[in-house]
PyMOL Python script that loads the backbone (N, CA, C, O; Angstrom):
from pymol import cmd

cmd.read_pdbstr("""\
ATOM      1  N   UNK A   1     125.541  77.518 126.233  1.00  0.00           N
ATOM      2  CA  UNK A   1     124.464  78.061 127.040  1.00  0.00           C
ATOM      3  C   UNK A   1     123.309  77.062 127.046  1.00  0.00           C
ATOM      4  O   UNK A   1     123.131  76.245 126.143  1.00  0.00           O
ATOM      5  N   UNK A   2     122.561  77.181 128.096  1.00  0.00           N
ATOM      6  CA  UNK A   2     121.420  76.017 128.311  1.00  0.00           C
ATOM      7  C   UNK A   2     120.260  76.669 128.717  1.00  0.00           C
ATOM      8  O   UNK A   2     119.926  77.294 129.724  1.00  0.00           O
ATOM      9  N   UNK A   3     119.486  76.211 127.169  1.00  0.00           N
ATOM     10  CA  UNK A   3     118.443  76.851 127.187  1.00  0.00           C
ATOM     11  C   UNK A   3     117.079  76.019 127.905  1.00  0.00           C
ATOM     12  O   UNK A   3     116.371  75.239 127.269  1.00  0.00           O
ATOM     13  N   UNK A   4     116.867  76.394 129.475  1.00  0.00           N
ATOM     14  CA  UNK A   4     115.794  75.492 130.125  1.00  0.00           C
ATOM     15  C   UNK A   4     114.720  75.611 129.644  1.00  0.00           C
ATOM     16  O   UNK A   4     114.014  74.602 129.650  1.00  0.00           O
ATOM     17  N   UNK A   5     114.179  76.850 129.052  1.00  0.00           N
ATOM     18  CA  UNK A   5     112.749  77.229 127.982  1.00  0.00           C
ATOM     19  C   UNK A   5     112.569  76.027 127.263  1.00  0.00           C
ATOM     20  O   UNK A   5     111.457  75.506 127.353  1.00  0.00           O
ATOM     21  N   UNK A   6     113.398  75.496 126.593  1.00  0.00           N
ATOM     22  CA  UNK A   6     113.458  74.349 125.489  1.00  0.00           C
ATOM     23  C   UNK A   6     112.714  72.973 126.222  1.00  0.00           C
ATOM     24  O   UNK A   6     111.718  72.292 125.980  1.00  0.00           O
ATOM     25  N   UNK A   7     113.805  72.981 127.267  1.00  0.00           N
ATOM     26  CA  UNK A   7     113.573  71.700 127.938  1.00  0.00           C
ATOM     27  C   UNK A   7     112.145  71.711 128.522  1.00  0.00           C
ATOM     28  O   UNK A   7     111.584  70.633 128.329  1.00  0.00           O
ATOM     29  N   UNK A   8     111.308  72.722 129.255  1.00  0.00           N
ATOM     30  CA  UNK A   8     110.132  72.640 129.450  1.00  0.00           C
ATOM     31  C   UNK A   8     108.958  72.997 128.810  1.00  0.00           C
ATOM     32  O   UNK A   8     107.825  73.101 129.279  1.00  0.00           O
ATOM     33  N   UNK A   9     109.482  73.223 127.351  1.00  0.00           N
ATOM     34  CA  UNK A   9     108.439  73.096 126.359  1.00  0.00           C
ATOM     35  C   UNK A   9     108.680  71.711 125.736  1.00  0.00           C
ATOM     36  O   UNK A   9     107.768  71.075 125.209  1.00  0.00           O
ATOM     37  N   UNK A  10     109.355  71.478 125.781  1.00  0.00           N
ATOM     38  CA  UNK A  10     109.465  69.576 125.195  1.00  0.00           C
ATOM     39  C   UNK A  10     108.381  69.171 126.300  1.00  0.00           C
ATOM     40  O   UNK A  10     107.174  68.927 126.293  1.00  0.00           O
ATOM     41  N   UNK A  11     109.210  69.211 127.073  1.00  0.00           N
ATOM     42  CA  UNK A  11     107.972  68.466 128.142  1.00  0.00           C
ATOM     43  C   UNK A  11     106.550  68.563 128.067  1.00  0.00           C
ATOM     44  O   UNK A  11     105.960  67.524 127.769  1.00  0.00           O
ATOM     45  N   UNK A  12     105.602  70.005 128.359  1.00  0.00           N
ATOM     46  CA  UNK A  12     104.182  70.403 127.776  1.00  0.00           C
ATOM     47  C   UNK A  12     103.643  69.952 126.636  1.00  0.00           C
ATOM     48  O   UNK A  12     102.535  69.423 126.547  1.00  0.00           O
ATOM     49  N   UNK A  13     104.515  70.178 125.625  1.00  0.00           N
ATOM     50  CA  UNK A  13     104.442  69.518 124.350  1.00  0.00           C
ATOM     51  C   UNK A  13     104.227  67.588 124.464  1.00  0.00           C
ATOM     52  O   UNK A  13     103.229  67.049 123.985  1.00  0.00           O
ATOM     53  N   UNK A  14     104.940  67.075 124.914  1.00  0.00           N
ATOM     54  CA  UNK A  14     104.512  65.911 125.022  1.00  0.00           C
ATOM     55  C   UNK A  14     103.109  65.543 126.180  1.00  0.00           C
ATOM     56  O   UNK A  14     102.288  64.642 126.006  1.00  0.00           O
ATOM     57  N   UNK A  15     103.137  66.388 127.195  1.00  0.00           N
ATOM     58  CA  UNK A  15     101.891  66.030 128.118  1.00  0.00           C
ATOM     59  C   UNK A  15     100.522  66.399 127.358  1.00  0.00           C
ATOM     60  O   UNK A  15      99.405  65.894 127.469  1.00  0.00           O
ATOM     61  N   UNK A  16     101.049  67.596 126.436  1.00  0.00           N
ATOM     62  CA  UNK A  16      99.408  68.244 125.468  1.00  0.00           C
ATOM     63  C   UNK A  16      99.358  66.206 124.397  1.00  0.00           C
ATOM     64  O   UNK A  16      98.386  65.459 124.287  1.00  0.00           O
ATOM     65  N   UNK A  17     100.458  66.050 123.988  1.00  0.00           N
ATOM     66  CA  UNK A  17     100.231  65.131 123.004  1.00  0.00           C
ATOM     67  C   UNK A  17      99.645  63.422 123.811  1.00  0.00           C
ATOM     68  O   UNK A  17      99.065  62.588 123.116  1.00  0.00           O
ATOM     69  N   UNK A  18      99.912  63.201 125.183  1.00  0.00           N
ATOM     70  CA  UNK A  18      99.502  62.012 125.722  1.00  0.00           C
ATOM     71  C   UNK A  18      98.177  62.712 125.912  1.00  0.00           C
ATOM     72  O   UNK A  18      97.456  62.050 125.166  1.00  0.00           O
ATOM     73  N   UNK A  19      97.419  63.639 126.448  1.00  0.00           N
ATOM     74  CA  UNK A  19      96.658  64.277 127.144  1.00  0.00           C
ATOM     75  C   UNK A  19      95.421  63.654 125.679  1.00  0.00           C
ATOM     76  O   UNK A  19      94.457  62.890 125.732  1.00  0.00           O
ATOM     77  N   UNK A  20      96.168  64.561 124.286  1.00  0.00           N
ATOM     78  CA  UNK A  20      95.438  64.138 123.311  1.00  0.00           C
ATOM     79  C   UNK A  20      94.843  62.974 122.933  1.00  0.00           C
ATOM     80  O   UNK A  20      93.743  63.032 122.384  1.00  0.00           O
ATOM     81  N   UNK A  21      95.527  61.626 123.186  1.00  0.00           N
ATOM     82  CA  UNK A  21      95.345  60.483 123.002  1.00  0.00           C
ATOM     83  C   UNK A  21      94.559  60.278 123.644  1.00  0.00           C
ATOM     84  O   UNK A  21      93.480  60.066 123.090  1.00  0.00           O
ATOM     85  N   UNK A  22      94.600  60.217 125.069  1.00  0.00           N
ATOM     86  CA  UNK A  22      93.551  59.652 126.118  1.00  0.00           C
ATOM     87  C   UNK A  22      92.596  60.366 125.645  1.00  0.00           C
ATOM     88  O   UNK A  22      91.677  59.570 125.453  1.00  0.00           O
ATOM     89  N   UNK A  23      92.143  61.781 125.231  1.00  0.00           N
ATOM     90  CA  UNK A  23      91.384  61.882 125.264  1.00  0.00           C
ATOM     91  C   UNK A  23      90.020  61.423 123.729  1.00  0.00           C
ATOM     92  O   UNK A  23      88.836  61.555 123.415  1.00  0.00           O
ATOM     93  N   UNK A  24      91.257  60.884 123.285  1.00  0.00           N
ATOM     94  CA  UNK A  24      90.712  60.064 121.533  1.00  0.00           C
ATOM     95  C   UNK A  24      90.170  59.073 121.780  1.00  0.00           C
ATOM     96  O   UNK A  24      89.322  58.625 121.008  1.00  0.00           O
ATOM     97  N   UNK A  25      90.617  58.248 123.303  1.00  0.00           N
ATOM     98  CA  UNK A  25      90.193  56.975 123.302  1.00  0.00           C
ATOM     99  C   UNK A  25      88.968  57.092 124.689  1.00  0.00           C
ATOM    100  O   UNK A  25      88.596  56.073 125.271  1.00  0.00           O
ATOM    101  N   UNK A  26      88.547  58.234 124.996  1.00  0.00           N
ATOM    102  CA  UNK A  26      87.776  58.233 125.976  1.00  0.00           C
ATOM    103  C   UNK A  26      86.562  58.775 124.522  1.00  0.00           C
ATOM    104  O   UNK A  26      85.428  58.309 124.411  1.00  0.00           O
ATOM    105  N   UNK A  27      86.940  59.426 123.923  1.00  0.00           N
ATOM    106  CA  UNK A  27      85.801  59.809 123.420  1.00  0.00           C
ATOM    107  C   UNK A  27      84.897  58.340 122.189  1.00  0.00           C
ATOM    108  O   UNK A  27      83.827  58.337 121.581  1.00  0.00           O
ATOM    109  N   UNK A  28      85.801  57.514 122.296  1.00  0.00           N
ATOM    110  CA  UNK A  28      85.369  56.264 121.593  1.00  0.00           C
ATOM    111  C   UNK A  28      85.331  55.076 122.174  1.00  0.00           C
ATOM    112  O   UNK A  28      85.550  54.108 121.446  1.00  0.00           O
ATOM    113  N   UNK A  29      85.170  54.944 122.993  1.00  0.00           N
ATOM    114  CA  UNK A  29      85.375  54.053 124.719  1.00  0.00           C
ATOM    115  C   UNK A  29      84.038  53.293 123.910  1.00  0.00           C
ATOM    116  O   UNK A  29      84.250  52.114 123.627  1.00  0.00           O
ATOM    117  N   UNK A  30      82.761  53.814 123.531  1.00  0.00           N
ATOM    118  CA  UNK A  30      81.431  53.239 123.203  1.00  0.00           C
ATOM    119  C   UNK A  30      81.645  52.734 121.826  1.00  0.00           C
ATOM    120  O   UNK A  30      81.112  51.629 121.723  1.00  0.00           O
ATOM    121  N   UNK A  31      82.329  53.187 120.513  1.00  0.00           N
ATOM    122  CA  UNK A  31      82.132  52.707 119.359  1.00  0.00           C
ATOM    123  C   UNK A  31      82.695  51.333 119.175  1.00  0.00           C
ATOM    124  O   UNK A  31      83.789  51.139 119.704  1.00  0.00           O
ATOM    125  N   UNK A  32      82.089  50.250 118.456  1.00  0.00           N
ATOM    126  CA  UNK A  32      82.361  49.275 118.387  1.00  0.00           C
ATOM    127  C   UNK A  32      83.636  48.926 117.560  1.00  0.00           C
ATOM    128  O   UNK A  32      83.960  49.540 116.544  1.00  0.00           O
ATOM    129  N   UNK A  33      84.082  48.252 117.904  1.00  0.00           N
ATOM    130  CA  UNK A  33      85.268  47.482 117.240  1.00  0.00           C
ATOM    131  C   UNK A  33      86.318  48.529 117.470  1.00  0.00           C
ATOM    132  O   UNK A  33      87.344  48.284 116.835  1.00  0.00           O
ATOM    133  N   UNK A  34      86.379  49.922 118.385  1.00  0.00           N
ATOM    134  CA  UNK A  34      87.429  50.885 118.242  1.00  0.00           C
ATOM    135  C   UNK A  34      88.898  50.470 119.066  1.00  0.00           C
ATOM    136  O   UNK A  34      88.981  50.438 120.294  1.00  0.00           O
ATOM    137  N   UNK A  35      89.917  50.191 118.220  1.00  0.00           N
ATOM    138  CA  UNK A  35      91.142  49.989 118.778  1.00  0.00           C
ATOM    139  C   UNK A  35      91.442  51.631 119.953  1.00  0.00           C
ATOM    140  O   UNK A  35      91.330  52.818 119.647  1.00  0.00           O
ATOM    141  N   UNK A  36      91.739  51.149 120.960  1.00  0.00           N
ATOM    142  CA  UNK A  36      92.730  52.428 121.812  1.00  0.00           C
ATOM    143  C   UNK A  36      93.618  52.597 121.051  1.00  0.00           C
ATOM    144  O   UNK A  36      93.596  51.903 120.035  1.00  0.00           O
ATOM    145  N   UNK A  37      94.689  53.529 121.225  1.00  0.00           N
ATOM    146  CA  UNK A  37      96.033  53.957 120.817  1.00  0.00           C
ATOM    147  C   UNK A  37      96.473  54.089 122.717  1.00  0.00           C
ATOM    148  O   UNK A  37      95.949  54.436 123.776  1.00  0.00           O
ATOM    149  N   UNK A  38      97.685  53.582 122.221  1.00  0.00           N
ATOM    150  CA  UNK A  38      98.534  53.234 123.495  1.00  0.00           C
ATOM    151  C   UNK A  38      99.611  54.787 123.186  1.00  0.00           C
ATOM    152  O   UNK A  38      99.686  55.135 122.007  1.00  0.00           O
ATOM    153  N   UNK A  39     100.499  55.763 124.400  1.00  0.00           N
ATOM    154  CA  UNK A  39     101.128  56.343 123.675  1.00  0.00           C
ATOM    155  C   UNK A  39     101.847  56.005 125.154  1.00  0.00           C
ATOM    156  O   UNK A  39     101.147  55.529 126.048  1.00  0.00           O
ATOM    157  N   UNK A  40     103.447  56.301 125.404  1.00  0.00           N
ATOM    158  CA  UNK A  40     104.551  56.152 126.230  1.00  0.00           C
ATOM    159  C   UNK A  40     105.302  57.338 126.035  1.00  0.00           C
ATOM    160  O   UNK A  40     105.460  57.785 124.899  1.00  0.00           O
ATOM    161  N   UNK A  41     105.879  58.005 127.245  1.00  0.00           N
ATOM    162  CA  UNK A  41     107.376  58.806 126.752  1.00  0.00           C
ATOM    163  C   UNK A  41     108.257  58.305 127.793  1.00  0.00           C
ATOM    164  O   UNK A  41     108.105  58.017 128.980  1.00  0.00           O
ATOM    165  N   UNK A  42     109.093  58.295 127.085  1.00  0.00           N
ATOM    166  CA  UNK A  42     110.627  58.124 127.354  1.00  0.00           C
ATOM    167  C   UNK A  42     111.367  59.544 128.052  1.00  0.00           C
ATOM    168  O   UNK A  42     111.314  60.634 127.484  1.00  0.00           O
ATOM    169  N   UNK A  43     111.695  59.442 128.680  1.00  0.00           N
ATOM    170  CA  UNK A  43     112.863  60.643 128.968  1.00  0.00           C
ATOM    171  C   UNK A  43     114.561  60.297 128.690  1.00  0.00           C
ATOM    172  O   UNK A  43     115.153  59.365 129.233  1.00  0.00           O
ATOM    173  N   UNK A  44     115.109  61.157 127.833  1.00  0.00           N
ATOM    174  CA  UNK A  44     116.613  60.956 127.612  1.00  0.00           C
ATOM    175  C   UNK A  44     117.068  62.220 127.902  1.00  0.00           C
ATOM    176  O   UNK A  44     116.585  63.334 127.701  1.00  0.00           O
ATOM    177  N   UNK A  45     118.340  61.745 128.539  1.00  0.00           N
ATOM    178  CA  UNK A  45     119.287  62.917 129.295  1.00  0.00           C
ATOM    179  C   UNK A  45     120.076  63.675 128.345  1.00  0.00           C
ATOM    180  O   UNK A  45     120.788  63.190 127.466  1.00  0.00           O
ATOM    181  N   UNK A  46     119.889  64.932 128.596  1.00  0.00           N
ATOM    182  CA  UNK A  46     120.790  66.271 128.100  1.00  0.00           C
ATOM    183  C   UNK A  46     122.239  65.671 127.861  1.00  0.00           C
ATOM    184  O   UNK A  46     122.921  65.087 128.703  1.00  0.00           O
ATOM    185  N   UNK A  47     122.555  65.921 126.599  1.00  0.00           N
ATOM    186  CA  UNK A  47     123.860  65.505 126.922  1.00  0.00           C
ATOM    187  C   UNK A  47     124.568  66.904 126.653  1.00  0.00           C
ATOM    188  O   UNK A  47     124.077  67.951 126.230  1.00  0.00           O
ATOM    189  N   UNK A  48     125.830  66.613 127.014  1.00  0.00           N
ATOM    190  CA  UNK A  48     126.922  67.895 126.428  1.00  0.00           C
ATOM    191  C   UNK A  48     126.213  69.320 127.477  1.00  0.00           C
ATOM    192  O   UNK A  48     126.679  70.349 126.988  1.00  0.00           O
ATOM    193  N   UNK A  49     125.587  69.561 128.298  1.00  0.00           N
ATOM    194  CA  UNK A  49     125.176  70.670 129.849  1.00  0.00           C
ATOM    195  C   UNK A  49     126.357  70.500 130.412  1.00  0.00           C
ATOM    196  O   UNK A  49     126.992  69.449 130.318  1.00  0.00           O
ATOM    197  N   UNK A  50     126.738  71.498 131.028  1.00  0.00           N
ATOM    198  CA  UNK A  50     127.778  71.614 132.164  1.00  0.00           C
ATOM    199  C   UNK A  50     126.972  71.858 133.426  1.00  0.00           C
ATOM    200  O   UNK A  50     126.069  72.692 133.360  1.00  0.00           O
ATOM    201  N   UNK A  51     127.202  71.206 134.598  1.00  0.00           N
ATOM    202  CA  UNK A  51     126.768  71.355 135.923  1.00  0.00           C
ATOM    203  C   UNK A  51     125.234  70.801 135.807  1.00  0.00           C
ATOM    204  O   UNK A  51     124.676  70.327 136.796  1.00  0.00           O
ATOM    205  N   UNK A  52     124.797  70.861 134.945  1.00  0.00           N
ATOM    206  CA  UNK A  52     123.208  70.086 134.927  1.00  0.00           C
ATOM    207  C   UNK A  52     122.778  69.058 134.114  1.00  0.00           C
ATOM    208  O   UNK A  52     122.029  69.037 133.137  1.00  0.00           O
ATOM    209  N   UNK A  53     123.524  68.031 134.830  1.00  0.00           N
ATOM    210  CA  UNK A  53     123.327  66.421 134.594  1.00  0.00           C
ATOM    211  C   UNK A  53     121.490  65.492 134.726  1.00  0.00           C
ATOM    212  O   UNK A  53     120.997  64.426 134.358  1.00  0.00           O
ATOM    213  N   UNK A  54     121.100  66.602 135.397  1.00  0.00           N
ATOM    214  CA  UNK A  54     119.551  66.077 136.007  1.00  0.00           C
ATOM    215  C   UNK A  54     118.524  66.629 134.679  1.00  0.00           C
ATOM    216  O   UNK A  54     117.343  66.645 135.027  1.00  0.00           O
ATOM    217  N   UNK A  55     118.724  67.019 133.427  1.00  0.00           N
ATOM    218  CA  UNK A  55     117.698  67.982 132.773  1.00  0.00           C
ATOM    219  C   UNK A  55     117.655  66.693 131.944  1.00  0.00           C
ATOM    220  O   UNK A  55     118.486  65.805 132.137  1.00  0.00           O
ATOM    221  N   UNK A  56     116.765  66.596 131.092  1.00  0.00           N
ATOM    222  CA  UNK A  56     115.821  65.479 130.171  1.00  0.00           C
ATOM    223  C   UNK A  56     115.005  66.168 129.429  1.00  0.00           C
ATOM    224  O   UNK A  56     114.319  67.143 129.736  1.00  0.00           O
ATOM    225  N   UNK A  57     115.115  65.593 128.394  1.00  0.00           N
ATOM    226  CA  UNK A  57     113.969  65.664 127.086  1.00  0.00           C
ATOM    227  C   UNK A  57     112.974  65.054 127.063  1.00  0.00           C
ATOM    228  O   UNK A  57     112.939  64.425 128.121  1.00  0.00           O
ATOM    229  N   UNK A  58     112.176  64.863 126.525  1.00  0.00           N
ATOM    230  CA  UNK A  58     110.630  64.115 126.831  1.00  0.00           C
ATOM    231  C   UNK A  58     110.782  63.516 125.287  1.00  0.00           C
ATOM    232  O   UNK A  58     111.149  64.234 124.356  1.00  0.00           O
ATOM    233  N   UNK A  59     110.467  62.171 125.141  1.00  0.00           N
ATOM    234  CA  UNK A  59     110.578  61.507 123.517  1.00  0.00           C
ATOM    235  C   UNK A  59     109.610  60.548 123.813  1.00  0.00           C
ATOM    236  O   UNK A  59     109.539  59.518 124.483  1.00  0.00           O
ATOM    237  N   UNK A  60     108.728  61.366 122.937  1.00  0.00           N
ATOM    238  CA  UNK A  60     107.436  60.321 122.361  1.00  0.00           C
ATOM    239  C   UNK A  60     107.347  58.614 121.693  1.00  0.00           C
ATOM    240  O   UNK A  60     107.061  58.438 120.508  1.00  0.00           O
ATOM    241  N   UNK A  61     107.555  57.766 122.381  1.00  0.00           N
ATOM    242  CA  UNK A  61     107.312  56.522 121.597  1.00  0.00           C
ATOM    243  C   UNK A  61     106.607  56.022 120.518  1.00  0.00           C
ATOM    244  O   UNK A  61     105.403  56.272 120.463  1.00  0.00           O
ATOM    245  N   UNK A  62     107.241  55.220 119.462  1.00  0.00           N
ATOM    246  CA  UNK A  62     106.149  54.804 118.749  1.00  0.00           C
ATOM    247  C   UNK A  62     104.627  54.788 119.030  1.00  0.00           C
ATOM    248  O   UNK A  62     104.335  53.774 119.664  1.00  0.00           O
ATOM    249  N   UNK A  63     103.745  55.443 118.810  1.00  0.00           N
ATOM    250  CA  UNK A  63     102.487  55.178 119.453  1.00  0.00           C
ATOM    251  C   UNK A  63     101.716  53.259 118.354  1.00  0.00           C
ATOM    252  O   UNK A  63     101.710  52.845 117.195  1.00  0.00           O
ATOM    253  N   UNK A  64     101.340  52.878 119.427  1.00  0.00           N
ATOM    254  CA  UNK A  64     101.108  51.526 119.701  1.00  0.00           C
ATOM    255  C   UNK A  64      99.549  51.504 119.757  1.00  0.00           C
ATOM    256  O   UNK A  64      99.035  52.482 120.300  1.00  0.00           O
ATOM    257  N   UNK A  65      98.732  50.547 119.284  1.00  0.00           N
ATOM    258  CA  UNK A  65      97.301  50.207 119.107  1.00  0.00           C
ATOM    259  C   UNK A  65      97.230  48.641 119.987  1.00  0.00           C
ATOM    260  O   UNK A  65      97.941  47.638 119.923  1.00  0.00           O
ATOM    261  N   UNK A  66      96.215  48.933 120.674  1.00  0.00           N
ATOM    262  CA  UNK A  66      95.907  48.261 121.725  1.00  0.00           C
ATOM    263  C   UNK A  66      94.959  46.747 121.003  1.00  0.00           C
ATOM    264  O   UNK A  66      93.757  46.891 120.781  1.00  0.00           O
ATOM    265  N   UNK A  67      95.489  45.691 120.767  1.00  0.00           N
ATOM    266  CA  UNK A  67      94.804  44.684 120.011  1.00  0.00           C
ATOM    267  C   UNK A  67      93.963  43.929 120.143  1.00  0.00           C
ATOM    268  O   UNK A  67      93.473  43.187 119.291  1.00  0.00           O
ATOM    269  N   UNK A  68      93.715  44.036 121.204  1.00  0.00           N
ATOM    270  CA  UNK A  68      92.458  43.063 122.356  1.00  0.00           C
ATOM    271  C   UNK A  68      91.013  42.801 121.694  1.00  0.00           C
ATOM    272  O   UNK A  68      90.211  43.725 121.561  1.00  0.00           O
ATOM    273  N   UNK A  69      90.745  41.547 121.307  1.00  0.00           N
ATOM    274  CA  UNK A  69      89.411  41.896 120.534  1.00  0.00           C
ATOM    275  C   UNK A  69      88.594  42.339 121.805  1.00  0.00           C
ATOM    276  O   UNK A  69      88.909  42.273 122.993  1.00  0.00           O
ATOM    277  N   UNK A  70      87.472  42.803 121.213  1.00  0.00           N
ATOM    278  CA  UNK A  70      85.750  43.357 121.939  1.00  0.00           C
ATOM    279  C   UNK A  70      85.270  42.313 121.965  1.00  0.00           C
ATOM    280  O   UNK A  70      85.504  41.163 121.591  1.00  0.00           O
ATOM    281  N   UNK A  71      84.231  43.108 122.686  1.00  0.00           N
ATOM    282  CA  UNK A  71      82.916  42.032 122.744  1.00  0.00           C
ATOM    283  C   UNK A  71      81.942  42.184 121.529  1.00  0.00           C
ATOM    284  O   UNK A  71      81.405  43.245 121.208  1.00  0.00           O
ATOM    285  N   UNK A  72      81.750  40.705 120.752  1.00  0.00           N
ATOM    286  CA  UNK A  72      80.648  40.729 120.195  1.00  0.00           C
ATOM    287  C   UNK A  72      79.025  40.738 119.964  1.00  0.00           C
ATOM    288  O   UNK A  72      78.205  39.966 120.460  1.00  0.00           O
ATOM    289  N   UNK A  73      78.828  41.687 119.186  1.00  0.00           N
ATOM    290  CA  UNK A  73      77.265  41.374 119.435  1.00  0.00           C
ATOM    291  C   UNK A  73      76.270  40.723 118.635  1.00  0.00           C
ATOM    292  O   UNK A  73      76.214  41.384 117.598  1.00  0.00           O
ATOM    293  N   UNK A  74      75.416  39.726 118.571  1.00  0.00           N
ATOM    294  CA  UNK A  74      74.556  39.329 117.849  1.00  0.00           C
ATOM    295  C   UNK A  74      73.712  40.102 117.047  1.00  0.00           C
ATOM    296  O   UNK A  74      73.036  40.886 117.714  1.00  0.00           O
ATOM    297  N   UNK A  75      73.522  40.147 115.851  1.00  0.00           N
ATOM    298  CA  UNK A  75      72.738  41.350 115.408  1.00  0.00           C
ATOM    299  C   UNK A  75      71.112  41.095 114.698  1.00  0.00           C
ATOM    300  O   UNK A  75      70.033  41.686 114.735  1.00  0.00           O
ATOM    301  N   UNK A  76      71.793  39.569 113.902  1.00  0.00           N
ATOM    302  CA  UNK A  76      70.818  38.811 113.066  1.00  0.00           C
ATOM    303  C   UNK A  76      70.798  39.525 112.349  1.00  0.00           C
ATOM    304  O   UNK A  76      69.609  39.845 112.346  1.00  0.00           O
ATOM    305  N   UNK A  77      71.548  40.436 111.224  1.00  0.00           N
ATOM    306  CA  UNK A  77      71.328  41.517 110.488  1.00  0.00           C
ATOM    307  C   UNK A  77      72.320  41.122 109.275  1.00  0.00           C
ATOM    308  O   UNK A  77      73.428  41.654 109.200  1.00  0.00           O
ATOM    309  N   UNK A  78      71.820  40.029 108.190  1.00  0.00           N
ATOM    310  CA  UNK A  78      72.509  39.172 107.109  1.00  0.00           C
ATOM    311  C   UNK A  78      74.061  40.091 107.012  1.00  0.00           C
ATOM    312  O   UNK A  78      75.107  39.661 107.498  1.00  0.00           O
ATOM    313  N   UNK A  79      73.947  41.303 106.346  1.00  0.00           N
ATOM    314  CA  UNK A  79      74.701  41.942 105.988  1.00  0.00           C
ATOM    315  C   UNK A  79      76.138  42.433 106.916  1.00  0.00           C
ATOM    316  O   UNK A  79      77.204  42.903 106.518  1.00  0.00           O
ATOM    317  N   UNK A  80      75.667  42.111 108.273  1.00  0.00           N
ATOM    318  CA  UNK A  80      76.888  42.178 109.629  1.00  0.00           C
ATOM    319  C   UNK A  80      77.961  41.576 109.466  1.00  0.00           C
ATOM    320  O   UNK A  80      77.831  40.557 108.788  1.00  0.00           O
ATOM    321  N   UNK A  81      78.851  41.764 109.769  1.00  0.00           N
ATOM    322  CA  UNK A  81      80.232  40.466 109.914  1.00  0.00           C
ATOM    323  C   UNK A  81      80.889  40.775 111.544  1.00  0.00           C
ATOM    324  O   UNK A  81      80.634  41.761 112.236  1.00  0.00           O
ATOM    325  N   UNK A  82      81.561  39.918 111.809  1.00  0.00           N
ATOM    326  CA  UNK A  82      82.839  40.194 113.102  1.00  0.00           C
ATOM    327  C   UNK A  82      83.751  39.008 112.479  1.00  0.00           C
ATOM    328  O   UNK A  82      83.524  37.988 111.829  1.00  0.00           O
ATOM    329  N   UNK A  83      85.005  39.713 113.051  1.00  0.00           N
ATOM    330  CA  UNK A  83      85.846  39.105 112.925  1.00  0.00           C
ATOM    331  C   UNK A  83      86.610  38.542 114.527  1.00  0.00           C
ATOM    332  O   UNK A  83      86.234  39.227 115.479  1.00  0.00           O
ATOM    333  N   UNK A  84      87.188  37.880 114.735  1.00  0.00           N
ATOM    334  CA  UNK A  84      87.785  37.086 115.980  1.00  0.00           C
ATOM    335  C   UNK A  84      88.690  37.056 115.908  1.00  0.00           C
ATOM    336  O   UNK A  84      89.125  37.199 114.765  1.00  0.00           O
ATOM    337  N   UNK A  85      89.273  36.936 116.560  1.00  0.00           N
ATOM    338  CA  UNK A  85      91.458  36.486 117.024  1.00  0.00           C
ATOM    339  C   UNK A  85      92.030  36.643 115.952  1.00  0.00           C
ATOM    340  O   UNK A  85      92.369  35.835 115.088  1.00  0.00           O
ATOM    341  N   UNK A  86      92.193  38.413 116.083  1.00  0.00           N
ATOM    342  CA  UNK A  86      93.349  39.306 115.734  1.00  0.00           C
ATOM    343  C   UNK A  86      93.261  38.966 114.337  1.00  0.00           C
ATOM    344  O   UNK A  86      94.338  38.856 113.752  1.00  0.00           O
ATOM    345  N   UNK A  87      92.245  38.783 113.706  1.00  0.00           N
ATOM    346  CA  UNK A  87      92.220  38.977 112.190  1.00  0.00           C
ATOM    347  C   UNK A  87      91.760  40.535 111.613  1.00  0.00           C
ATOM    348  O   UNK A  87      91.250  41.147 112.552  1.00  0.00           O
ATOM    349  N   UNK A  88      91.776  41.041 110.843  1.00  0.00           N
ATOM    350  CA  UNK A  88      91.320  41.925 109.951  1.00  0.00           C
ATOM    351  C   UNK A  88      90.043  42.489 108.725  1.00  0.00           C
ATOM    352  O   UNK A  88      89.836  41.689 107.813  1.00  0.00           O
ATOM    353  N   UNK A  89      89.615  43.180 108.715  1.00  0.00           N
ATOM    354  CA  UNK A  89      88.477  43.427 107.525  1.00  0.00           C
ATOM    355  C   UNK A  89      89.084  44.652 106.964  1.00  0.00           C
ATOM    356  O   UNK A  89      89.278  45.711 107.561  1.00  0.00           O
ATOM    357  N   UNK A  90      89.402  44.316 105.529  1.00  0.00           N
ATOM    358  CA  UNK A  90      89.822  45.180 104.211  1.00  0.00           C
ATOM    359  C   UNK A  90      88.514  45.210 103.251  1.00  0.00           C
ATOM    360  O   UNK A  90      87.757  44.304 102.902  1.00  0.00           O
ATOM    361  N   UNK A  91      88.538  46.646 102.950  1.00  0.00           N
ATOM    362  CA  UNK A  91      87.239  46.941 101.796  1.00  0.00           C
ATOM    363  C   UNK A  91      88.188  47.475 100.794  1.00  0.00           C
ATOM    364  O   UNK A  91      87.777  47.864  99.701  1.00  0.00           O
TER     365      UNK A  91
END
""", "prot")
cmd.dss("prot")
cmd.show_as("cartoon", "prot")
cmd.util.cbc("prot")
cmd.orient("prot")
């Protein structure tokens, strides 16, 4: 039996979870140095359905961080740092 309930809650379920992201990276669009999160879905086909070859699952991709440095700002403020081309700061 083929349960279509399933299949279109996978789906919602993944649009609530991209929906989420964008909206993580709109709300930090202004903070400095903030990486985006990149997110993708995939769709893979039902297997083992009889007569309904067209139904798909929705599969969330690794979610991915967007690496692009920012723009820096001058601060004159001793205690400031930036870092440049794709290096890191560990405390």
């Amino acid at each position: 039996m083929d349960h279509v309930i399933y299949t279109a809650l996978n789906g919602a379920r993944h649009a609530l979870e991209h929906q989420a992201v964008i909206t993580n990276n709109l709300a930090n669009v202004s903070t400095h140095s903030f990486k985006a999160q990149l997110a993708a879905t995939s769709f893979v086909p039902i297997e083992g359905t009889v007569g309904h070859q067209t139904r798909t699952l929705a599969m969330m991709s690794t979610p991915a961080t967007d690496q692009r440095a920012g723009a820096m700002n001058y601060t004159s403020r001793s205690l400031d740092v930036a870092i440049s081309e794709g290096g890191y700061l560990a405390v």
